[in-house]
C-alpha positions as CSV (number, residue, x, y, z in Angstrom):
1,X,-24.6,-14.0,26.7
2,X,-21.0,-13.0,27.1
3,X,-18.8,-14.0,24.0
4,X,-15.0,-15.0,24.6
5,X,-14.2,-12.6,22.1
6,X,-16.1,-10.0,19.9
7,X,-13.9,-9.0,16.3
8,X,-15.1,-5.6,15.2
9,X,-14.6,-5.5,11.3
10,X,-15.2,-8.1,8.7
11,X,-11.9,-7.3,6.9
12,X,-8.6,-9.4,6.0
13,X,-7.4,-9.0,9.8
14,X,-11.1,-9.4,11.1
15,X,-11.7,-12.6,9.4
16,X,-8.4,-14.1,10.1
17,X,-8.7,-12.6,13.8
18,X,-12.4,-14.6,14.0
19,X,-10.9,-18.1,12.4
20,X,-8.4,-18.2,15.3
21,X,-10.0,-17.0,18.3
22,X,-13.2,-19.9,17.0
23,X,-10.8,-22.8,15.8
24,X,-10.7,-24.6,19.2
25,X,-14.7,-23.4,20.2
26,X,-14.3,-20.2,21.9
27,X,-17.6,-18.1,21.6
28,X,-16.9,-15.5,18.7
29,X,-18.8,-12.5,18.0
30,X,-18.0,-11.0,14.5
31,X,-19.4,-7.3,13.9
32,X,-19.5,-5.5,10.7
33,X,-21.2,-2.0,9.7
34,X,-21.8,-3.2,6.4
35,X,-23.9,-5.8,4.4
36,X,-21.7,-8.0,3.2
37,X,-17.7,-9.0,4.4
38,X,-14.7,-8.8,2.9
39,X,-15.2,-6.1,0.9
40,X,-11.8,-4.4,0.0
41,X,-10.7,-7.9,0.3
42,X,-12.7,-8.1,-2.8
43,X,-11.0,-5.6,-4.6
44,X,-7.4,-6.0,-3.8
45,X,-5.1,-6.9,-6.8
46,X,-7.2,-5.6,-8.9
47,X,-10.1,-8.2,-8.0
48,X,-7.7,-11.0,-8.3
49,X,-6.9,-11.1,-4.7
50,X,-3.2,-11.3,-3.9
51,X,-2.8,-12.7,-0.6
52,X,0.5,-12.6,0.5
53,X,3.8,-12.3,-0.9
54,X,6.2,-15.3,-1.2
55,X,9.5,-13.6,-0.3
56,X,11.6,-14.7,2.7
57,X,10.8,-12.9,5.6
58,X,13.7,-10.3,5.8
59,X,12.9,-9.3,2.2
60,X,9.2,-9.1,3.4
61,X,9.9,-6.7,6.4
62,X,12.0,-4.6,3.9
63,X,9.2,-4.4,1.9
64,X,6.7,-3.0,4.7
65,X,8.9,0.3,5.2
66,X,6.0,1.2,7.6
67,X,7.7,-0.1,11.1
68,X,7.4,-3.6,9.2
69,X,10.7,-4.8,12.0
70,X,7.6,-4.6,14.5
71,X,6.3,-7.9,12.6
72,X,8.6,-10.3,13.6
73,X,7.3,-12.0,16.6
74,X,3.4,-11.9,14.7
75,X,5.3,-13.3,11.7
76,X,7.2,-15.8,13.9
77,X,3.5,-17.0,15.1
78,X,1.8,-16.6,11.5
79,X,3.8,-15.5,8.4
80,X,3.9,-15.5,4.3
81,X,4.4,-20.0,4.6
82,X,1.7,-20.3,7.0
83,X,-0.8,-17.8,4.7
84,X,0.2,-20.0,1.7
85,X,-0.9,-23.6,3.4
86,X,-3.5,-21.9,5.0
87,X,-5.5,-21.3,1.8
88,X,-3.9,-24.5,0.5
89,X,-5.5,-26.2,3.3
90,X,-8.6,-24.7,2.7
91,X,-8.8,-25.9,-0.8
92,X,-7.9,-22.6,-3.1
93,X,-4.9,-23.8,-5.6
94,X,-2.2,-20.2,-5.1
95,X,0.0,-19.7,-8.0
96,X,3.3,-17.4,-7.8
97,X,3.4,-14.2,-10.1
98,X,6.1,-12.0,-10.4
99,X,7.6,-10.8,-7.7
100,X,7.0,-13.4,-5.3
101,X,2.8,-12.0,-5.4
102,X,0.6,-14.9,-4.8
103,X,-2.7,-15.2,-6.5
104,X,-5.6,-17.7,-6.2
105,X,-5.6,-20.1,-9.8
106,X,-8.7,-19.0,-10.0
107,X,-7.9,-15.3,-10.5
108,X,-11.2,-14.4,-8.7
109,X,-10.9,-12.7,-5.1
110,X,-14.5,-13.9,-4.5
111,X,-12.7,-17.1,-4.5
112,X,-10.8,-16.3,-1.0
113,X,-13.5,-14.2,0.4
114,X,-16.2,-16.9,0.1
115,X,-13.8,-19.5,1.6
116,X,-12.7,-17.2,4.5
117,X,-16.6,-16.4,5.2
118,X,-17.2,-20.1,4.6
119,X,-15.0,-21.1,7.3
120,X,-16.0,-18.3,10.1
121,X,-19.5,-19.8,9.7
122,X,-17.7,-23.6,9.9
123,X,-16.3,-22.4,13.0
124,X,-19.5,-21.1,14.6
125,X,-18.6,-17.4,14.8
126,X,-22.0,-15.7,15.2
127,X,-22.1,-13.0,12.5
128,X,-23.7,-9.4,12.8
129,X,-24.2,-7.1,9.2
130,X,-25.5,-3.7,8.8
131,X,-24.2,-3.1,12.8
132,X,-22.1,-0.1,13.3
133,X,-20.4,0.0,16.8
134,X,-20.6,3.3,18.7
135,X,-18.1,2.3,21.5
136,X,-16.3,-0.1,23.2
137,X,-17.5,-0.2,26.9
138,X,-14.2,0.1,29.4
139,X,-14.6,-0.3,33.0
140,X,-11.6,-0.7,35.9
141,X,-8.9,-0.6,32.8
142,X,-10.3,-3.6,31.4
143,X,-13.0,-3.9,28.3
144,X,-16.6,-5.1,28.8
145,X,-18.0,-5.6,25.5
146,X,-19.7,-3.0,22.5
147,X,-22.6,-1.0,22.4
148,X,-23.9,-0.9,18.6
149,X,-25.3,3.0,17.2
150,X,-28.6,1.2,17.1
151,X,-28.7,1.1,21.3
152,X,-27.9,-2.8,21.5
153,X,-25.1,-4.1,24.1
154,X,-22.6,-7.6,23.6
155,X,-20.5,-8.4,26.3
156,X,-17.0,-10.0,25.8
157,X,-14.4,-10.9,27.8
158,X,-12.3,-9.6,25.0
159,X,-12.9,-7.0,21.8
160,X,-10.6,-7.0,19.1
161,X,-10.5,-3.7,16.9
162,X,-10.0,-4.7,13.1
163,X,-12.3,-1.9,11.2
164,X,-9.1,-0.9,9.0
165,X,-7.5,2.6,8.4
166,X,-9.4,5.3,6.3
167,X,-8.2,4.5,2.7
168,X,-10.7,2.8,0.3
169,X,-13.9,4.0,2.4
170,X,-16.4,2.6,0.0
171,X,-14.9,-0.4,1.3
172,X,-16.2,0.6,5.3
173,X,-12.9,1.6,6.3
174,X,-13.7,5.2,7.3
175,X,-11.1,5.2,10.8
176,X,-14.1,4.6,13.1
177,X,-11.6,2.4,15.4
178,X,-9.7,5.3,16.0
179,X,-11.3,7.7,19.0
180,X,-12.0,4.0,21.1
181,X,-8.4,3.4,20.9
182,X,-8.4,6.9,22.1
183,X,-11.4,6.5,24.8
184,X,-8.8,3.5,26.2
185,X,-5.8,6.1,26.0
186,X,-3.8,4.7,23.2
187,X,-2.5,7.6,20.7
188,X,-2.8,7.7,17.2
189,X,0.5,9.1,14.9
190,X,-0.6,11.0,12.3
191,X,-2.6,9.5,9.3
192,X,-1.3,9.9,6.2
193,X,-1.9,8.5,2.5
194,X,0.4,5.9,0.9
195,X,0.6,4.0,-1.8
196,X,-0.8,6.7,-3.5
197,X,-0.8,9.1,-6.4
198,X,1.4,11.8,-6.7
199,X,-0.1,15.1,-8.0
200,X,2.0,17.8,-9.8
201,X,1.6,21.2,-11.7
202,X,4.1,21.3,-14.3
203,X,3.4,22.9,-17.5
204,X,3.3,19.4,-19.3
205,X,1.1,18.3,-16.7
206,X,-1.1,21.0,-16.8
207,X,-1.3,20.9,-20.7
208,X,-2.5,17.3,-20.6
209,X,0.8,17.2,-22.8
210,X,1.9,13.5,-21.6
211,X,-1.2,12.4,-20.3
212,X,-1.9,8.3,-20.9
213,X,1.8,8.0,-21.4
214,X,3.0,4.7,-19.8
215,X,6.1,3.9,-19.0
216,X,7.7,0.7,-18.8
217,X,10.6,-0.5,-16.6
218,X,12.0,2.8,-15.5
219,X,13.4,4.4,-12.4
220,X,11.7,6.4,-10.2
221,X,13.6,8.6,-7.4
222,X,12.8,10.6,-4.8
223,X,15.0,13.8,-4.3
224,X,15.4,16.1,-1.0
225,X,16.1,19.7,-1.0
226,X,19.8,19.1,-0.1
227,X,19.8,17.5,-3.8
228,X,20.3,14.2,-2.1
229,X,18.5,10.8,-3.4
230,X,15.8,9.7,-0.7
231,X,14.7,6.5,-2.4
232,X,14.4,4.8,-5.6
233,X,11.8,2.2,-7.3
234,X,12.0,0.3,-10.5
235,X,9.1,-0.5,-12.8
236,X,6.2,1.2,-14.3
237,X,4.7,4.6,-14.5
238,X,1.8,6.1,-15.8
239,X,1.6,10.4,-16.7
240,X,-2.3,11.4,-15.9
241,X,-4.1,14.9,-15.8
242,X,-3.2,15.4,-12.5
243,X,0.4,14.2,-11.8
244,X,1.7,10.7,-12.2
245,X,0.6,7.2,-10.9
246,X,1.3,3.7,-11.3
247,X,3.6,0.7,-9.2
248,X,6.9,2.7,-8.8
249,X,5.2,6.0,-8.2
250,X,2.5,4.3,-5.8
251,X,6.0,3.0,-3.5
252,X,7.4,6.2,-3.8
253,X,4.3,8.2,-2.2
254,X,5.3,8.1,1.1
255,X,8.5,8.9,0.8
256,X,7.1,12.3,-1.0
257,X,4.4,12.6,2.2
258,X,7.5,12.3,4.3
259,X,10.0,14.8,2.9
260,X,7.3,17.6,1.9
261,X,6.5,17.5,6.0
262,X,10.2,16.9,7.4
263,X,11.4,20.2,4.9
264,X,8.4,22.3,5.0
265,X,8.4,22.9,1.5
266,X,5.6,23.3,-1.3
267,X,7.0,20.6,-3.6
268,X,9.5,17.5,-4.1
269,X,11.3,16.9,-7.1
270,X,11.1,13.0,-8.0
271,X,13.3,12.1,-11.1
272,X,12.7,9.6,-13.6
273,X,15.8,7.4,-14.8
274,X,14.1,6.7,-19.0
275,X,17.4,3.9,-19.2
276,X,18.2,2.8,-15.5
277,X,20.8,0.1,-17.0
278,X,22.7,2.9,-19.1
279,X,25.1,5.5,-18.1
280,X,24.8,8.8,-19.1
281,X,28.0,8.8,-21.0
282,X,26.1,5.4,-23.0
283,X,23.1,7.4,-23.2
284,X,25.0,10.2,-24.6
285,X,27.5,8.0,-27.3
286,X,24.3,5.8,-28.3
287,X,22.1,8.8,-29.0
288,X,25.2,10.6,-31.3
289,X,26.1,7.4,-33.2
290,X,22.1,7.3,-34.1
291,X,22.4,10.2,-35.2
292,X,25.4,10.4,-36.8
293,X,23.7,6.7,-39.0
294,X,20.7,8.7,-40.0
295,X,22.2,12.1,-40.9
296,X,20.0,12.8,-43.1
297,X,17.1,12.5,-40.4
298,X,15.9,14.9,-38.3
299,X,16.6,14.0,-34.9
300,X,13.1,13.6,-33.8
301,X,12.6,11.1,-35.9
302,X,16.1,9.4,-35.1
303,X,15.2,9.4,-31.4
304,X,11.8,7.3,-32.0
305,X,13.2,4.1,-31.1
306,X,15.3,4.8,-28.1
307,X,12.6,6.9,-26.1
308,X,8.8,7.1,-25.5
309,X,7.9,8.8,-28.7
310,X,5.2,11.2,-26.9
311,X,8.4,12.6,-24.9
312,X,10.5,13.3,-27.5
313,X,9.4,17.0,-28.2
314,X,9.8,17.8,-24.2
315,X,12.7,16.5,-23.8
316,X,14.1,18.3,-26.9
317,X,13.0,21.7,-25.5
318,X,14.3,21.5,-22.3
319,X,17.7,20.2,-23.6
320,X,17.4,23.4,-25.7
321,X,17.0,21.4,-28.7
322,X,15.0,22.2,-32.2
323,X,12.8,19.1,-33.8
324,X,14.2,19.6,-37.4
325,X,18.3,19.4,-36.2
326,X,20.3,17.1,-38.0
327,X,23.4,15.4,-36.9
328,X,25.6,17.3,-38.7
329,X,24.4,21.0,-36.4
330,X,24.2,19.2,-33.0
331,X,25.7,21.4,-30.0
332,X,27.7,19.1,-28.0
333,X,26.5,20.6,-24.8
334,X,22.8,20.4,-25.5
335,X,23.4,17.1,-26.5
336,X,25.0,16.4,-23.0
337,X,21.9,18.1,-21.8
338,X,19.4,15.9,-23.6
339,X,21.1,12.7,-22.2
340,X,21.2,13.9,-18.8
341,X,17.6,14.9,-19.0
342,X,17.1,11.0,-20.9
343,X,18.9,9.9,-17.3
344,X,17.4,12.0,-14.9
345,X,13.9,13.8,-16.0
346,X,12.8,16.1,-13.1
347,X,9.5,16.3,-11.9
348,X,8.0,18.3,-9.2
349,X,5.2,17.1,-7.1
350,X,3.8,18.9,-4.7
351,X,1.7,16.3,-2.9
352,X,-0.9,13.4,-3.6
353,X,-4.3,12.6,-3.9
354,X,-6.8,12.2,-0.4
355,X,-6.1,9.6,2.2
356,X,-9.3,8.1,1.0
357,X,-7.6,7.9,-2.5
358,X,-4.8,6.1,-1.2
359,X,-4.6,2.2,-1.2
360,X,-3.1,2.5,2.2
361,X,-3.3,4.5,5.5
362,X,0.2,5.8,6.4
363,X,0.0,6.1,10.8
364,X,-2.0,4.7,13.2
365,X,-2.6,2.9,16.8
366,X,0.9,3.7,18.5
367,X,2.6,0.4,18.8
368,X,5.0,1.5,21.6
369,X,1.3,1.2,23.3
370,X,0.7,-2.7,21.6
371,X,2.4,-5.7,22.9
372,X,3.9,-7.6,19.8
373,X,3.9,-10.8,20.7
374,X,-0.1,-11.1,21.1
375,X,-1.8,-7.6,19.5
376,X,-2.7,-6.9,22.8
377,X,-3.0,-2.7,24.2
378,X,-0.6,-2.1,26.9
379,X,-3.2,0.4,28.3
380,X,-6.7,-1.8,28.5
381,X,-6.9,-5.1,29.4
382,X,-8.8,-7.4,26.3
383,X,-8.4,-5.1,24.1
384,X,-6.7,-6.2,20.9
385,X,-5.9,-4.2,17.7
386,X,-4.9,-5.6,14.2
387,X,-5.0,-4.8,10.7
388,X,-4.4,-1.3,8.8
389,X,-5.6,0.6,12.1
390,X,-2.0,-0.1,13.3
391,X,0.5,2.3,12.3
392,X,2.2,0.1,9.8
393,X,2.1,0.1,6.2
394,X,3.6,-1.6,3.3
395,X,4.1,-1.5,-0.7
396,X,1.5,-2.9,-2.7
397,X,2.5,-6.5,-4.0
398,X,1.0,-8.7,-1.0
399,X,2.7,-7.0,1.6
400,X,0.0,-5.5,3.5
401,X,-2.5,-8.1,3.3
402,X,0.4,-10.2,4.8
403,X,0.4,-7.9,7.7
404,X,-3.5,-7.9,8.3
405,X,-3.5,-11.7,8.2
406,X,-0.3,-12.2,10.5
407,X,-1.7,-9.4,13.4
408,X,-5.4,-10.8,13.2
409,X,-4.6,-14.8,13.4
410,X,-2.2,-13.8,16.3
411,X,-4.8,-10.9,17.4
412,X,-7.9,-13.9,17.5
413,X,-5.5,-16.4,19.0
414,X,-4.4,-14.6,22.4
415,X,-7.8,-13.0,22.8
416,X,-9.1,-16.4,23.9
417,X,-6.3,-17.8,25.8
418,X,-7.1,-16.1,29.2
């Protein structure tokens, strides 16, 4: 039998790709090496499943810093609205976080990936488990179908490629798709992790010093050699044994990935703002007037209130500062050097944790070699890439997912057309 289309990948994009290349009854083939779909669907938000974001569509694109502007024709054929009455369609109830993140009511992800597998079934996708795909079978610059590792062949008029990037690999995405885009001629940019950890080896990273400290609605900024700002997130942070981690230092990965390659250096200094909506100058009155209230006090102990109390000792030896001052032996200028430090507390990071540590995979299929408009390679006729295998790559907050959904439906839908 010869399918009208064969999805490799039971994924977010692979499931969305095998719902519109079946909705009008074209023959679909979905293959997965694994036992059971949708697995990092499964996991995503933290097992609540956010499933897209409910931004308008320029702040979306801004927010997939990963050649996001290639979106907008898939997002002009299947965006953030059309995800939202999809599922609503469907029957799962979506409720708006912060953020614009949109959950399931239900808080479950099992909740999306049962309906998604439900309706592939409804549709009458035939559905392989447990069957890894060796290659994809090209012959006069056109594809023929897949061979499976275990010797069996499919035919199909058309294949699309949705087995993900190579973060998460418990989840199957281990980059398999990659060397068949290459068999076909496509390149691949370089992979990199994103959304990702950052690791450093400061002494009070090293000493475990601040390790479990959380941080709560703080700046994070990235800085370049020059001494220039690269970017900067606001949110949350979390100090661990290795480095740091958490939302703002997650968005601020790649933009470490990116400088560490582009200046050749061992490390990156990032820079935490502890009171993004003070000046310096406020920092610095607010800080003396507390003082100057509790005279009596040591300043440790006046300092409690305003900062992360685990900090406070770090911060007073850099500024140069002993714990048992009072206000009435304060040096002015380590004073001014304690609320600069307050403002802008250096890090250095000299990279991140593995690509298969990473929420997302940073590179990809070229898309100077995809045409936008239907996911199809410009190389191989009926071939058809979607998903994270696609050089583009988003923050966390709904914004990939978006992407995986948007390239598969318009992946599934133009595979079928011809």
């Amino acid at each position: 039998m010869q399918y009208d289309a064969i999805v490799i990948g039971g994924g977010s994009a692979g499931l969305m790709a095998s719902i519109a290349a079946s909705k009008n009854g074209a023959s679909v083939l979905l293959l997965d090496k694994g036992d059971k779909l949708g697995r990092k669907l499964g996991i995503s938000g933290g097992g609540r499943c956010n499933v897209t974001n409910n931004k308008d569509l320029d702040e979306l694109i801004k927010h997939i810093p990963g050649n996001g502007r290639f979106l907008h024709s898939s997002f002009s054929n299947f965006n953030n609205k059309d995800i939202i009455a999809f599922f609503e369609n469907l029957g799962i109830a979506l409720k708006e976080e912060d953020n614009g993140r949109m959950f399931p009511v239900s808080d479950k992800a099992k909740t999306v990936v049962d309906t998604l597998v439900g309706q592939v079934r409804k549709q009458g996708v035939k559905i392989h488990l447990n069957a890894p795909v060796d290659h994809i079978m090209y012959a006069d610059g056109r594809v023929e179908g897949v061979r499976l590792k275990s010797g069996e062949v499919f035919r199909g008029r058309s294949v699309i490629v949705a087995s993900g990037g190579k973060s998460v690999p418990q989840t199957g995405s281990t980059g398999d798709g990659y060397p068949w885009a290459e068999k076909a001629g496509h390149t691949v940019t370089e992979l990199f992790p994103t959304e990702v950890p950052l690791t450093s080896n400061e002494p009070f990273i090293t000493s475990k010093e601040l390790q479990g400290l959380s941080l709560r609605d703080v700046a994070l900024s990235v800085w370049s050699p020059k001494g220039k700002p690269v970017i900067s997130h606001r949110g949350d942070m979390l100090f661990t044994h290795f480095g740091i981690s958490g939302p703002i230092v997650l968005r601020c990965s790649q933009f470490v990935v990116k400088a560490l390659k582009q200046f050749g250096t061992g490390n990156i200094e990032v820079a935490v703002d502890l009171l993004p909506d003070k000046s310096k100058d406020e920092v610095y009155r607010e800080t003396l007037r507390l003082a100057e209230q509790e005279s009596k006090k040591t300043i440790k102990n006046v300092l409690k209130g305003y900062m992360p109390e685990k900090m406070i000792p770090l911060l007073l030896r850099k500024a140069g500062l002993p714990d048992s001052l009072t206000f009435d032996h304060i040096p002015k200028q380590d004073w001014l050097a304690l609320s600069q430090l307050i403002k802008h507390f250096p890090i250095r990071v000299y990279g991140t944790l593995s690509i298969e540590d990473a929420f997302v995979t940073g590179g990809g299929i070229n898309l100077k070699e995809i045409d936008p408009k239907t996911m199809q390679s410009k190389l191989m006729e009926g071939l058809y890439f979607c998903g994270e295998i696609l050089d583009i790559h988003g923050y966390t907050g709904g914004y990939n997912i978006t992407a995986a959904f948007s390239t598969g439906y318009t992946a599934g839908q133009n595979a079928v057309l011809k």
